[in-house]
C-alpha positions as CSV (number, residue, x, y, z in Angstrom):
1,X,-103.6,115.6,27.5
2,X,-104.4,118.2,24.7
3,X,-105.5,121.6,25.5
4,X,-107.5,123.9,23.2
5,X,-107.1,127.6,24.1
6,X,-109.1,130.2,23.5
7,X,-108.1,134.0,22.5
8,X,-107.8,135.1,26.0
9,X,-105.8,131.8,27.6
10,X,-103.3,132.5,24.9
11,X,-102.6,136.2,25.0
12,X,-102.7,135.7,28.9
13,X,-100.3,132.5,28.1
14,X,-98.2,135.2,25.9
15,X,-97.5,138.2,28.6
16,X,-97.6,135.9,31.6
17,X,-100.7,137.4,33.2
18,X,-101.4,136.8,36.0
19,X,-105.2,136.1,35.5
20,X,-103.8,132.6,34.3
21,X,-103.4,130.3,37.1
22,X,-100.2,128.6,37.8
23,X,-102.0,125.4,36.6
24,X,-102.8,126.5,33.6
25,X,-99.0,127.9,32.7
26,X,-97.8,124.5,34.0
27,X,-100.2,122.6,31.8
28,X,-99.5,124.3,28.8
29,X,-95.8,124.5,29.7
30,X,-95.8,120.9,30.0
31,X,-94.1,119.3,26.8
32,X,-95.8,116.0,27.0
33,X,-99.1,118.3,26.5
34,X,-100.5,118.7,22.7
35,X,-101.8,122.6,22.6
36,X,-104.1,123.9,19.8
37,X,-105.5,127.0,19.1
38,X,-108.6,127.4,16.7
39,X,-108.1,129.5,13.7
40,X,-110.8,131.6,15.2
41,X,-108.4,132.3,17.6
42,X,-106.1,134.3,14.9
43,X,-109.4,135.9,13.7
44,X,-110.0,137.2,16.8
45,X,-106.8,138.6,17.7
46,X,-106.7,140.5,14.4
47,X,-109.8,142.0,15.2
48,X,-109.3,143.5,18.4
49,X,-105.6,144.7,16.6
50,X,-107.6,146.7,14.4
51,X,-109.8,148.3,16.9
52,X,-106.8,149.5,18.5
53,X,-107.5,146.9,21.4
54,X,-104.7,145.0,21.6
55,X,-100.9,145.7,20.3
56,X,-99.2,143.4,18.7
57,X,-95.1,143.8,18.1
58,X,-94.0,144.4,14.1
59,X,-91.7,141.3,13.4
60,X,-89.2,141.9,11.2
61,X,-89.7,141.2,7.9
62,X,-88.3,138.2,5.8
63,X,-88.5,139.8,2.4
């Protein structure tokens, strides 16, 4: 099966919300499952980081 996930399915996927049935985590768990996000998806999430709606950890950086 492949999934598509929107903004919200994948930050809930991400913290383990609990707004995110147990269906859903076992689907997109599943390896034999092909998951894709949109590049909007991306977009999105760097919006709501600069309104100061969402934090997203600094990763370390490689150079």
């Amino acid at each position: 099966m492949s999934l598509l996930l929107d903004t919200h399915v994948l930050l809930w996927w991400l913290d383990d919300h609990p707004a995110l049935s147990r269906k859903a985590k076992a689907a997109i768990a599943d390896g034999k499952n092909l998951v894709f996000i949109s590049a909007v998806v991306i977009w999105e999430i760097r919006i709501k980081q600069a309104l100061g709606k969402l934090a997203i950890p600094q990763l370390p950086s490689l150079f």
